[in-house]
N, C-alpha and C positions, 0 to 999 in steps of 0.2 A: 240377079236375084229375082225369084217371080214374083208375083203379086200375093201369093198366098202365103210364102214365106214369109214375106214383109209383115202383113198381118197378122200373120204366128207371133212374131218377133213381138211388134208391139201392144200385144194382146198379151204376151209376158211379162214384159216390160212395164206395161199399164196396171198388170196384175199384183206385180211385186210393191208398187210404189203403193198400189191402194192398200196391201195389206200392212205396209209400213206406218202411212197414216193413220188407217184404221187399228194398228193398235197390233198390227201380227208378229211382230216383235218386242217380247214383253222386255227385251234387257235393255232398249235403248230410252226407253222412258222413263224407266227405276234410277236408271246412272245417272240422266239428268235431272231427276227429281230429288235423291239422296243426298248430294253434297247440299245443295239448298236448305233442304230440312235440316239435315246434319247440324250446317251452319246456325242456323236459327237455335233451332237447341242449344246449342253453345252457348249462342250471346243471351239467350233467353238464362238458361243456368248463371252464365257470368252476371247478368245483370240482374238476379236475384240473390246471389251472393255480395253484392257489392250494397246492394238494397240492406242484408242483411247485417252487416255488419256495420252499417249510417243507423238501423235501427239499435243495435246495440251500442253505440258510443253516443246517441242521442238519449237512450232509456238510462244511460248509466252519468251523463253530467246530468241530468234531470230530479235525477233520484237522490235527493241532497242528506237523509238519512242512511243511505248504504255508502256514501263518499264520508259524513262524518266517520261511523265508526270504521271503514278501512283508511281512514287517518289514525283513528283513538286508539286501533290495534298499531298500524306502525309506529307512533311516540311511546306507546306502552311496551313492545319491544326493541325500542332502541334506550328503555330508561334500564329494559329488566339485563340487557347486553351492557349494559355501562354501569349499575351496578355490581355487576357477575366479576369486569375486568377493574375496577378500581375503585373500590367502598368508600375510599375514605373519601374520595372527589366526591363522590355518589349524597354522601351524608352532609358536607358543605353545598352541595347544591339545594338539598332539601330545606337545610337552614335558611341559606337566601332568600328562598322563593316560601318560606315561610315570614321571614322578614319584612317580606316586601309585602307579601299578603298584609299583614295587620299594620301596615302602616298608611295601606292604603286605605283599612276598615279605619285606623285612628282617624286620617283625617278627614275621610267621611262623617265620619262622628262629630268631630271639631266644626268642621262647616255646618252639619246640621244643629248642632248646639248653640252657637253663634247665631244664628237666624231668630232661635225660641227665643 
């Protein structure tokens, strides 16, 4: 090989590497830059959705008037369900727990009268 060949060669050779670095291949820096970014997105998405829903289970035990009344609705549709399938239980329960109410007020009463 001459001399001149040789430095053809690596004057190619030299040529292609610097266009590599420099940047003359745009698809090999996209590839390795895309799954990276890809990645990050991902976990950037996942961990704003996981954020998302610690904020919703903390704004909703927090919120102690939206947790009363989706209690006040559930006891009130398991009373309007259990009168619907059997009244007459439905009506001795009523009775009891009016029972128990004034008896509770009597001897509220009784204690506070006893005091005067």
């Amino acid at each position: 090989m001459s001399a001149a060949n040789s430095q053809s060669t690596n004057a190619q050779t030299s040529g292609s590497q610097h266009s590599n670095q420099a940047g003359g291949s745009s698809e090999r820096p996209e590839t390795v830059k895309l799954p990276g970014r890809a990645a990050g997105i991902a976990a950037a998405e996942q961990a704003r959705a996981e954020l998302r829903k610690t904020l919703d289970q903390l704004s909703y035990n927090l919120d102690f008037p939206a947790r009363i009344d989706d209690r006040v609705n559930d006891v009130k549709h398991k009373i309007i369900r259990q009168k619907r399938r059997n009244p007459v239980s439905f009506v001795v329960g009523v009775a009891v727990l009016g029972l128990a109410a004034g008896a509770v007020v009597a001897g509220v009463s009784l204690a506070i009268a006893r005091r005067l």
